[in-house]
Backbone as CSV, one residue per row, in Angstrom:
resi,resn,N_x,N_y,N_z,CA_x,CA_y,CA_z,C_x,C_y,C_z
1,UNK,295.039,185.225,95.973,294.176,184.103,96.319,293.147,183.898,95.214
2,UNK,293.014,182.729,95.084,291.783,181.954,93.855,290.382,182.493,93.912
3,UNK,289.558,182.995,93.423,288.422,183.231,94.002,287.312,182.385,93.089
4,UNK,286.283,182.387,93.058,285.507,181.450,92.930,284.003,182.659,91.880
5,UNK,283.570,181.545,90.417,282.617,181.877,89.966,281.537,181.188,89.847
6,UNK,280.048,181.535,89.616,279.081,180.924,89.032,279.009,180.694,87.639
7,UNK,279.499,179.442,87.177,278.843,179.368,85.473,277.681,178.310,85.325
8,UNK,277.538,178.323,83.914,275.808,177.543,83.681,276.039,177.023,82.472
9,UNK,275.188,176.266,82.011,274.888,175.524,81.258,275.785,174.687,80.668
10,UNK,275.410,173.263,80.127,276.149,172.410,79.606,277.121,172.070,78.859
11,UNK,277.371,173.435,78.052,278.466,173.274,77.101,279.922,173.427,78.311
12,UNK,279.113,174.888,79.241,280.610,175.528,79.691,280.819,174.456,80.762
13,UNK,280.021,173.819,81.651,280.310,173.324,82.672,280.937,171.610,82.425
14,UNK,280.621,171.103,81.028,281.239,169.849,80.434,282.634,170.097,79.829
15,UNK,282.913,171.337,79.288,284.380,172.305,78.922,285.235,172.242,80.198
16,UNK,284.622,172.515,81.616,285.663,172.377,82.605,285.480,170.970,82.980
17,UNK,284.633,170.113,82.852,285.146,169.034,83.491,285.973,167.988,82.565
18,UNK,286.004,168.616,81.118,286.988,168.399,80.868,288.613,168.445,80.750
19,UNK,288.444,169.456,81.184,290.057,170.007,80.810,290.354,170.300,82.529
20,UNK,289.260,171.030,83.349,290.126,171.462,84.737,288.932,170.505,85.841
21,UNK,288.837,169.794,85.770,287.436,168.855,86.743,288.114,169.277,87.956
22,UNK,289.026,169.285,88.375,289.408,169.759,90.222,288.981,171.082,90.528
23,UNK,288.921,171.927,89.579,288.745,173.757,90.006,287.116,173.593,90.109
24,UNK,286.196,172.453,89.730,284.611,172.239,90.507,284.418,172.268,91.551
25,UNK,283.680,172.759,92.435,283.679,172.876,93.801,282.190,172.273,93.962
26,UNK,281.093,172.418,93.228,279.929,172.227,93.692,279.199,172.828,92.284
27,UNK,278.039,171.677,92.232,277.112,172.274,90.743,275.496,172.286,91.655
28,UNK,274.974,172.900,90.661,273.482,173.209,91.248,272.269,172.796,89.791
29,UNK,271.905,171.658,89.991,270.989,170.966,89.478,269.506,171.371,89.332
30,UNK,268.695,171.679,88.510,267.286,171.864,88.913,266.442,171.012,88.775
31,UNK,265.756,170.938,90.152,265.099,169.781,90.995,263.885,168.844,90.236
32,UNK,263.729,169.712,89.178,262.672,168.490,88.956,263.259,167.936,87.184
33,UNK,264.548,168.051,87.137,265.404,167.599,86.011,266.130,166.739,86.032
34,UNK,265.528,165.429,85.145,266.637,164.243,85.644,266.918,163.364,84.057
35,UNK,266.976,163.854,83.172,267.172,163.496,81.621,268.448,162.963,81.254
36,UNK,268.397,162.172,80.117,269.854,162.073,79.522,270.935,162.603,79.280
37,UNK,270.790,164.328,79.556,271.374,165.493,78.720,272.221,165.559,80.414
38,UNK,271.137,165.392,81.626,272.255,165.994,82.845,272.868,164.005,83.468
39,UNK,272.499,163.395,82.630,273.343,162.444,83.035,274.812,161.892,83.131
40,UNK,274.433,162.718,81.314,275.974,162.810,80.922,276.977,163.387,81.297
41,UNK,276.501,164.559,82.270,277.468,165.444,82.674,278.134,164.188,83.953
42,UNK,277.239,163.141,84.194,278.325,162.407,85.469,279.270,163.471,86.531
43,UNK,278.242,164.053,87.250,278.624,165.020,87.988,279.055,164.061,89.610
44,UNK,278.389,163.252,89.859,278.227,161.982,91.078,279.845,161.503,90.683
45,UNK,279.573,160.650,90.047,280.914,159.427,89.858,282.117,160.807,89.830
46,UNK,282.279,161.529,89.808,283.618,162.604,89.646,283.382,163.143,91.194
47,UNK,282.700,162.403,91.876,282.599,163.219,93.488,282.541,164.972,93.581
48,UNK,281.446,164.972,92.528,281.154,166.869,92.866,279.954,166.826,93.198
49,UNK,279.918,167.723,94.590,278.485,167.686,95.176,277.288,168.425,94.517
50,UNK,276.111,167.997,94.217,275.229,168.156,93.134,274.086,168.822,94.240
51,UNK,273.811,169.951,94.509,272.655,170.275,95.190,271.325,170.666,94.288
52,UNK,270.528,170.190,94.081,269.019,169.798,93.883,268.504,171.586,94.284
53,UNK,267.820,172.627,92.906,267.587,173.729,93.348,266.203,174.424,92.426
54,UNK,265.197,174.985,92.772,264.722,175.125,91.992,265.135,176.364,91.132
55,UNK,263.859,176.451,89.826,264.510,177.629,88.951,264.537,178.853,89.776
56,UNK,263.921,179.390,90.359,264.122,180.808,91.093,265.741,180.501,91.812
57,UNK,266.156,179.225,92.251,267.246,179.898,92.963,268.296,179.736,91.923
58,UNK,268.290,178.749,90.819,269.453,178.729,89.471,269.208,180.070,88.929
59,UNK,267.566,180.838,88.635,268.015,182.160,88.099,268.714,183.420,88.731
60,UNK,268.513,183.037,90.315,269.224,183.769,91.294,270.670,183.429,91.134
61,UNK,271.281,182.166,90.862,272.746,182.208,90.816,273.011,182.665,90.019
62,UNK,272.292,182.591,88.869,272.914,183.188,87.001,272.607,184.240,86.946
63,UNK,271.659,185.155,87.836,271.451,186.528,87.141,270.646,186.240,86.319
64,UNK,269.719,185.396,86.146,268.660,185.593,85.351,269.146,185.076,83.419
65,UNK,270.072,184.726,83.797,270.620,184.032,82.476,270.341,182.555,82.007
66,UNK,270.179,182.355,80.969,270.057,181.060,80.350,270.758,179.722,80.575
67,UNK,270.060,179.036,81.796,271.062,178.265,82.418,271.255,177.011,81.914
68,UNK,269.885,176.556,81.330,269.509,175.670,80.988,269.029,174.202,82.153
69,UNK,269.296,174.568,83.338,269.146,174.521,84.534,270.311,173.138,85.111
70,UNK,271.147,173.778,84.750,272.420,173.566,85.430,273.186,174.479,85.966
71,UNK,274.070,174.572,87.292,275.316,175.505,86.904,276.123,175.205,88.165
72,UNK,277.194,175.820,87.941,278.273,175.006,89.232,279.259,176.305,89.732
73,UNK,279.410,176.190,90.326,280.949,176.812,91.278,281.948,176.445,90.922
74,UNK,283.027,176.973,90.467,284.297,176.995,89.765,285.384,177.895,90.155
75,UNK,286.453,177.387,90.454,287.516,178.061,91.394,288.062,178.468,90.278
76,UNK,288.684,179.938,90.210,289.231,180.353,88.527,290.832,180.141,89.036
77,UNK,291.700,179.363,88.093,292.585,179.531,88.261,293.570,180.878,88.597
78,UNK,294.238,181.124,89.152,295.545,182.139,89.477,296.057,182.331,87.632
79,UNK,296.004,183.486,86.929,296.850,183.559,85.353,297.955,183.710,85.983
80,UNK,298.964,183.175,85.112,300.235,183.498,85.067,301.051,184.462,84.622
81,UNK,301.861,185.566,85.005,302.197,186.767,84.536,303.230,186.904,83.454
82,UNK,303.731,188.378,83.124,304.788,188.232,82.461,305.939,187.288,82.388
83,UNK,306.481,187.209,83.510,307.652,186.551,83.513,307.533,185.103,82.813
84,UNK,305.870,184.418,83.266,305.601,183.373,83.030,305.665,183.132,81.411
85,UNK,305.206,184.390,81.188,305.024,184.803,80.074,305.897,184.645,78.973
86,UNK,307.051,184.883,79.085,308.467,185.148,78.588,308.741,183.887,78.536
87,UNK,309.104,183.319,79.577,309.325,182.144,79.677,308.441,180.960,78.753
88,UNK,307.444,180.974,78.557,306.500,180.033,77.929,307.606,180.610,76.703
89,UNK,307.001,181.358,76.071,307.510,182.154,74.458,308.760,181.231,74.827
90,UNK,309.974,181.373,75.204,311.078,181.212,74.801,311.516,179.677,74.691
91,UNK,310.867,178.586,74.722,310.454,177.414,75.177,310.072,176.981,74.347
92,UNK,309.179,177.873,73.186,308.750,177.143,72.355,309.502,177.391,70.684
93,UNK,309.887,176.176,70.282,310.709,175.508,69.220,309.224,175.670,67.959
94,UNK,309.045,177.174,67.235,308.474,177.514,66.734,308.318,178.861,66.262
95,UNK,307.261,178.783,64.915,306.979,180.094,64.995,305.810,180.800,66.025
96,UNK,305.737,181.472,66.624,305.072,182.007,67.434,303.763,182.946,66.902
97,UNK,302.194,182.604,67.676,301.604,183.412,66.950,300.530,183.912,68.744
98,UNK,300.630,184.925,69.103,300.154,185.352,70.511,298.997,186.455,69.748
99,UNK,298.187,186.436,70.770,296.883,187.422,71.107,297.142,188.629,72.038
100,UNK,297.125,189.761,71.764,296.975,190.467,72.912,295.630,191.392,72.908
101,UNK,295.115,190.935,74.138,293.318,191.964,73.999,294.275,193.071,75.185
102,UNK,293.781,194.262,74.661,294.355,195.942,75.224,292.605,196.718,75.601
103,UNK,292.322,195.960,76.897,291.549,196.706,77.914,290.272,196.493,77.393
104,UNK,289.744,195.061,76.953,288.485,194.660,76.090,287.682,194.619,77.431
105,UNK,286.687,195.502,77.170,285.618,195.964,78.344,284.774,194.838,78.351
106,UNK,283.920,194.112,77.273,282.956,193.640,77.588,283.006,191.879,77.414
107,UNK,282.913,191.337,78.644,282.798,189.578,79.027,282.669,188.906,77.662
108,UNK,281.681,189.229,77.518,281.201,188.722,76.025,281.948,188.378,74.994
109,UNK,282.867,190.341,74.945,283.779,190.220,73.748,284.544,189.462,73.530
110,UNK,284.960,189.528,74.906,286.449,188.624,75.512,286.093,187.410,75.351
111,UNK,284.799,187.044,75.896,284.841,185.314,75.496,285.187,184.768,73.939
112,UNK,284.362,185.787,73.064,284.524,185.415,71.422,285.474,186.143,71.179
113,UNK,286.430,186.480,71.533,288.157,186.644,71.062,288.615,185.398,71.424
114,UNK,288.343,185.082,72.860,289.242,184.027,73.217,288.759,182.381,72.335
115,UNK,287.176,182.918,71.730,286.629,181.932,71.216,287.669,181.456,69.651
116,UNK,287.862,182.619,69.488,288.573,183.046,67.959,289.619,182.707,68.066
117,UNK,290.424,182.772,68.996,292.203,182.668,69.556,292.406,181.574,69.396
118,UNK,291.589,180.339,70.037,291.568,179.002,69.807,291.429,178.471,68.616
119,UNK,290.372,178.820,68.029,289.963,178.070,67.067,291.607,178.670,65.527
120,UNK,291.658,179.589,65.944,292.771,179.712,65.055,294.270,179.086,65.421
121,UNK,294.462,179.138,66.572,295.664,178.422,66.669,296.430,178.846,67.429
122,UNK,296.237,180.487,68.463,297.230,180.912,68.710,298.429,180.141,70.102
123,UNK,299.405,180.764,70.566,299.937,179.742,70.804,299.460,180.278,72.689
124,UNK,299.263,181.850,72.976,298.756,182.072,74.183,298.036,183.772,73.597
125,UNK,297.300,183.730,74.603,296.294,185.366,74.774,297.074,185.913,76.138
126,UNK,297.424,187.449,75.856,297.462,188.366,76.733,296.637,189.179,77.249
127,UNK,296.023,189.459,78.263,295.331,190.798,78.710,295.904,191.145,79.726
128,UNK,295.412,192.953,79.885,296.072,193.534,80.859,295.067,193.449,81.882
129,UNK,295.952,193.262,83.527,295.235,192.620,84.621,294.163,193.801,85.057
130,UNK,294.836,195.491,84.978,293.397,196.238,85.016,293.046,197.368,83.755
131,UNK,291.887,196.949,83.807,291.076,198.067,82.351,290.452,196.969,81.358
132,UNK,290.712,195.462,82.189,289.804,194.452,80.827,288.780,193.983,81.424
133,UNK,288.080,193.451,80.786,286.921,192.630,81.313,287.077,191.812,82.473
134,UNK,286.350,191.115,83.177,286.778,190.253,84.842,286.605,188.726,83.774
135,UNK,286.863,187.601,84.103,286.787,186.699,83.492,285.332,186.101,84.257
136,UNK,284.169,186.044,83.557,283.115,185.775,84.766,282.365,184.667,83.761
137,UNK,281.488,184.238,84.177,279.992,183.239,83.709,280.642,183.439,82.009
138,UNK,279.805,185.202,81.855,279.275,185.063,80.566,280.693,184.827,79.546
139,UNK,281.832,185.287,80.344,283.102,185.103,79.046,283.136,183.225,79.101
140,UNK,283.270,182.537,79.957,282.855,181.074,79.645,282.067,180.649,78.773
141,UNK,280.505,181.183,79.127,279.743,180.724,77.955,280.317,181.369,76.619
142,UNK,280.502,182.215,76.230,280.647,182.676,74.812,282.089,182.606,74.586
143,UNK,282.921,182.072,75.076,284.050,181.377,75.141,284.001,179.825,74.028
144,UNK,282.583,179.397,74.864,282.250,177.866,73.963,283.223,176.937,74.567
145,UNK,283.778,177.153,75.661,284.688,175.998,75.993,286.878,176.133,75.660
146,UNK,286.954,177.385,75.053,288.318,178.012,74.481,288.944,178.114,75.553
147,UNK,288.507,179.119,76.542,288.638,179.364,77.678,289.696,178.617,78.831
148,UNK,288.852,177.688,78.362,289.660,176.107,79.354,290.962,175.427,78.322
149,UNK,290.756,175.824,76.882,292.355,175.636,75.958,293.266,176.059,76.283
150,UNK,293.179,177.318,76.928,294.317,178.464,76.298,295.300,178.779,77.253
151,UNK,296.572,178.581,76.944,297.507,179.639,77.795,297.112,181.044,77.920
152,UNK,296.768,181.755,78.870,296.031,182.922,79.061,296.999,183.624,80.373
153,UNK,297.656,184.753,80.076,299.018,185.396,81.039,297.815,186.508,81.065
154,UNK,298.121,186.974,82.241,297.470,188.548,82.701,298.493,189.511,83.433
155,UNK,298.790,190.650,82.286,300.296,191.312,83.004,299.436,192.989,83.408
156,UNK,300.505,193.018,84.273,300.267,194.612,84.859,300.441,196.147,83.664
157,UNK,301.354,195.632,83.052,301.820,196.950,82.654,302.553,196.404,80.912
158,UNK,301.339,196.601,80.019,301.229,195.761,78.643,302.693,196.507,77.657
159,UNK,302.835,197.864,78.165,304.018,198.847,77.543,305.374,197.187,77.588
160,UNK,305.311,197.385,78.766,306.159,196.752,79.310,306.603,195.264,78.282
161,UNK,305.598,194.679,78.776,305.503,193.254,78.270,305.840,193.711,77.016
162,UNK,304.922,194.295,76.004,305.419,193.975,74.362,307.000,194.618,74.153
163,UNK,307.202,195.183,75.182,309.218,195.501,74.715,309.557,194.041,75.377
164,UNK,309.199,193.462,76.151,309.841,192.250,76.017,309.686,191.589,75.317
165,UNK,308.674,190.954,74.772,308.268,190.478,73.580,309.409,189.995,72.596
166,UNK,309.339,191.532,72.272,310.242,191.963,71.210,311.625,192.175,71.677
167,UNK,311.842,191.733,72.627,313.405,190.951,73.118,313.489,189.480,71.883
168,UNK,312.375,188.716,72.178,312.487,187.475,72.002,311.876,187.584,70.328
169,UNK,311.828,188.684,69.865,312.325,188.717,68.371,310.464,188.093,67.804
170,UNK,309.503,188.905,68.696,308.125,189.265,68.307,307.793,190.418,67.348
171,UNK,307.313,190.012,66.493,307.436,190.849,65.785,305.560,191.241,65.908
172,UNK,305.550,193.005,66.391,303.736,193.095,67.143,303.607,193.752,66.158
173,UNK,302.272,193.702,65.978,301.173,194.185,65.031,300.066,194.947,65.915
174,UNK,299.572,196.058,65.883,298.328,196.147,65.974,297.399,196.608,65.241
175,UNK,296.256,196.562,65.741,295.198,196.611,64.802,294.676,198.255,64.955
176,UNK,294.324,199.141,64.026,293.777,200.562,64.084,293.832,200.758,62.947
177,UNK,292.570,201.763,62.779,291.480,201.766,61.747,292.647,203.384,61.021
178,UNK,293.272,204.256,61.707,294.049,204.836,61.427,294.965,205.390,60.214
179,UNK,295.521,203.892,60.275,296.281,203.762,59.208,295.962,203.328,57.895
180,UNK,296.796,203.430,57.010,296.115,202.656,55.781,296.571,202.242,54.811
181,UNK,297.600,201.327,55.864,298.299,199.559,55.871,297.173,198.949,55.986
182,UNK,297.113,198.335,55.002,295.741,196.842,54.822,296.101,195.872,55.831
183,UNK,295.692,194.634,56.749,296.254,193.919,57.200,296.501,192.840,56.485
184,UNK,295.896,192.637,55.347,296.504,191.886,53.628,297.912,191.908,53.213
185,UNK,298.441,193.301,53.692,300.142,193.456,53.001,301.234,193.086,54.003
186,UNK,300.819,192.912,55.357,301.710,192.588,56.299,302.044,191.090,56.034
187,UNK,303.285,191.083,56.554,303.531,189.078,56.324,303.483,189.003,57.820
188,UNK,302.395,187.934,58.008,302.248,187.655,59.703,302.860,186.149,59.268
189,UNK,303.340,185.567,58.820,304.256,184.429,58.698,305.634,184.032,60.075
190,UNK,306.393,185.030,60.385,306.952,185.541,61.208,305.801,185.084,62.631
191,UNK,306.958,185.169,63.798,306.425,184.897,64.986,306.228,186.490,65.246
192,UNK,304.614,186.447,65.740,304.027,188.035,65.692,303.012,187.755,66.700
193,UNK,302.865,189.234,67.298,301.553,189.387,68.278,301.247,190.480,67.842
194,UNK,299.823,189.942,67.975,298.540,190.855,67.088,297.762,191.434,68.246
195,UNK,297.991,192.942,68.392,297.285,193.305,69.487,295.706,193.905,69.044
196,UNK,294.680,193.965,69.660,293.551,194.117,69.751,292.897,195.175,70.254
197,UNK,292.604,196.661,70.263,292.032,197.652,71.636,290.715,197.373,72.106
198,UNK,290.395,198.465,72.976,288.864,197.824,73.038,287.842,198.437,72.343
199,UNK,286.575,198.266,72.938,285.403,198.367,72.114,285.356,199.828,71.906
200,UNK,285.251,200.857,71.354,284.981,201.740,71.272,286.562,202.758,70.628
201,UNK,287.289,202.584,71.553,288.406,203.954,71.847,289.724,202.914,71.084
202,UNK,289.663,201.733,70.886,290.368,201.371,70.123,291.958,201.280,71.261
203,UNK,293.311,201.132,70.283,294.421,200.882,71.135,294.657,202.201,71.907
204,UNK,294.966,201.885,73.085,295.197,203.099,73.967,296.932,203.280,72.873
205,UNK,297.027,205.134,73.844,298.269,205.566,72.653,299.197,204.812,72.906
206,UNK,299.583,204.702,74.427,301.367,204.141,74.783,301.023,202.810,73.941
207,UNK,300.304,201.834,73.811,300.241,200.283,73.365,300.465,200.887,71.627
208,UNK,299.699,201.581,71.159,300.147,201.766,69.818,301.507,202.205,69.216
209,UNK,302.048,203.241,70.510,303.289,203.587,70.185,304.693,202.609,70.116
210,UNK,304.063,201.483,71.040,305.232,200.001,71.232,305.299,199.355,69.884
211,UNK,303.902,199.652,69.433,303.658,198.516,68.180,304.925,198.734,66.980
212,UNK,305.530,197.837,65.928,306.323,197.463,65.095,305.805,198.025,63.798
213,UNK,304.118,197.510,64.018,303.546,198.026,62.599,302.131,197.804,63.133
214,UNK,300.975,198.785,62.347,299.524,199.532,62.679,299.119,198.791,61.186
215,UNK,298.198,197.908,61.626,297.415,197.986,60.184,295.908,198.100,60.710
216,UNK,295.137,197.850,59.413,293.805,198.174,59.568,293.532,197.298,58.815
217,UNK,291.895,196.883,59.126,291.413,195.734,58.100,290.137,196.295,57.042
218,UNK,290.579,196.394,55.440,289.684,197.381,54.991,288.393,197.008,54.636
219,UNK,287.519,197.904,54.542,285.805,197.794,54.437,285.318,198.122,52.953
220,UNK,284.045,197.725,52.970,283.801,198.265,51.610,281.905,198.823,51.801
221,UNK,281.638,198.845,53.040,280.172,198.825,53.193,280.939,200.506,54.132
222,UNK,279.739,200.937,54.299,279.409,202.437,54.604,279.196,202.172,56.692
223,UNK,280.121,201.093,57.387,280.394,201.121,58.477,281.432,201.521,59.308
224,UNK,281.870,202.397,59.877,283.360,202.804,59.974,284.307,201.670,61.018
225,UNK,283.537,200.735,62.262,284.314,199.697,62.047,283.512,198.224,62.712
226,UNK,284.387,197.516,62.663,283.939,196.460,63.253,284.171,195.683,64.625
227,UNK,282.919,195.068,64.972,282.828,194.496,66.445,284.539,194.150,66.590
228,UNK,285.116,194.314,67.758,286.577,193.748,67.866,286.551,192.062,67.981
229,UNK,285.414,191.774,68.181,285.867,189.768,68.662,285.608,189.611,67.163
230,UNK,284.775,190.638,66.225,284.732,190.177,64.421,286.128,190.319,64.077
231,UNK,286.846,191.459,64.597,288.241,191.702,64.095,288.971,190.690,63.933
232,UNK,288.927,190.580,65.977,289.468,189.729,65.821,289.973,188.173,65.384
233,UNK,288.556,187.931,64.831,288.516,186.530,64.043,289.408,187.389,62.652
234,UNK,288.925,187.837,62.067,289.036,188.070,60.407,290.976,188.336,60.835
235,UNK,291.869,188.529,61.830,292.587,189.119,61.817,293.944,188.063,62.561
236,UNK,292.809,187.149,63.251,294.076,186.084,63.847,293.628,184.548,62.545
237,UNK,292.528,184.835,61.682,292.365,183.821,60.378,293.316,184.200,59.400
238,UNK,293.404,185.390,59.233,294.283,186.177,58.173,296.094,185.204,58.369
239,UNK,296.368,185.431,59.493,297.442,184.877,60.050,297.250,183.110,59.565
240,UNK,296.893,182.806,60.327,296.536,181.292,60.069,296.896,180.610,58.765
241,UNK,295.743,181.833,57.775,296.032,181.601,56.091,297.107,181.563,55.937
242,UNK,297.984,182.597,56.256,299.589,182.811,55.696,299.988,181.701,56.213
243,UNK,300.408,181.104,57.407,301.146,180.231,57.257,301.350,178.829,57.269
244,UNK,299.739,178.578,56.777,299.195,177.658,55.492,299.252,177.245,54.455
245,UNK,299.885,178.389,53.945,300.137,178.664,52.525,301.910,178.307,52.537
């Protein structure tokens, strides 16, 4: 069953009424705000009920977050699983370029991966349904609106999925600091999924052991590594370049 979030402010809540305006259930306005900026959102004429609230109760819905004093109720869609999964991939008359985040703990991160995923091109993002972040407020906001782009599958058991994958002639990559394969020498030209671990502990073992090929992205400053949503930009751009070129 669908369950239902609080998000805020204008970027994220104009992001869904663009792309998903039916999954709105209800926005929450603050009462003594009536400017050009919340006009535009045309929350009325789209028949979403607008309740009038002051700031104590918008900082009560947000948790005390930067609402800008808007925010609404949003039914999160149902993700679609492996199978769905497979199926999309095989459908598409292309080279293939997929995301997989492997148990990314923090909302945040996840939003600016998924922020990164988009803006580069990929064709869908994977995460596994438990050990990742919940999809809540803050992955919307720092999402920037991606969020609402993306084919986004959530599978049970990621071992699994990337041997299917690689049925359909995926060729996976992941990322670990480990090795020392540059991610410069790999040809991501090829239809490839670039897997991601999480913050700290990096790819769990079984996900590394599926992988095709381990690279690492090299440093030259005295940090041993980098934020994963940095990775993951520098690492789904890397891709992009190649098959640009």
């Amino acid at each position: 069953m669908s369950k239902s979030i609080i998000i805020f402010g204008f970027h994220a809540i104009q992001a869904q009424l663009d792309t998903n305006p039916e999954c709105l259930i209800k926005a929450y306005a603050l009462d003594n705000r009536n400017d050009k900026r919340l006009n535009i959102i045309q929350l009325n004429k789209l028949n979403v009920k607008t309740q009038r609230s002051t700031k104590q109760q918008l900082d009560k819905f947000t948790k005390h977050q930067t609402h800008q004093g808007i925010a609404a109720e949003i039914l999160l869609p149902i993700m679609p699983n492996q199978d769905s999964l497979i199926q999309y991939i095989s459908k598409l008359e292309k080279t293939v370029l997929i995301l997989i985040l492997d148990s990314i703990q923090d909302p945040r991160n996840l939003g600016a991966c998924l922020r990164s995923a988009n803006a580069a091109g990929v064709d869908c993002v994977v995460i596994n349904k438990d050990g990742s972040a919940p999809i809540n407020a803050l992955t919307y906001k720092t999402s920037a609106g991606a969020l609402n782009q993306l084919k986004i599958f959530s599978v049970t058991n990621l071992a699994r999925t990337i041997k299917a994958l690689k049925k359909e002639n995926i060729w996976v990559v992941g990322l670990d600091c480990s090795t020392n394969i540059s991610l410069y020498q790999i040809d991501l030209t090829t239809s490839s999924a670039i897997i991601m671990g999480s913050e700290g502990s990096g790819l769990r073992s079984l996900t590394k052991k599926h992988c095709d090929q381990l690279a690492m992205i090299p440093m030259q400053g005295n940090v041993e590594s980098l934020n994963v949503s940095v990775a993951t930009g520098i690492t789904l751009f890397e891709a992009s370049r190649q098959r640009l070129n």
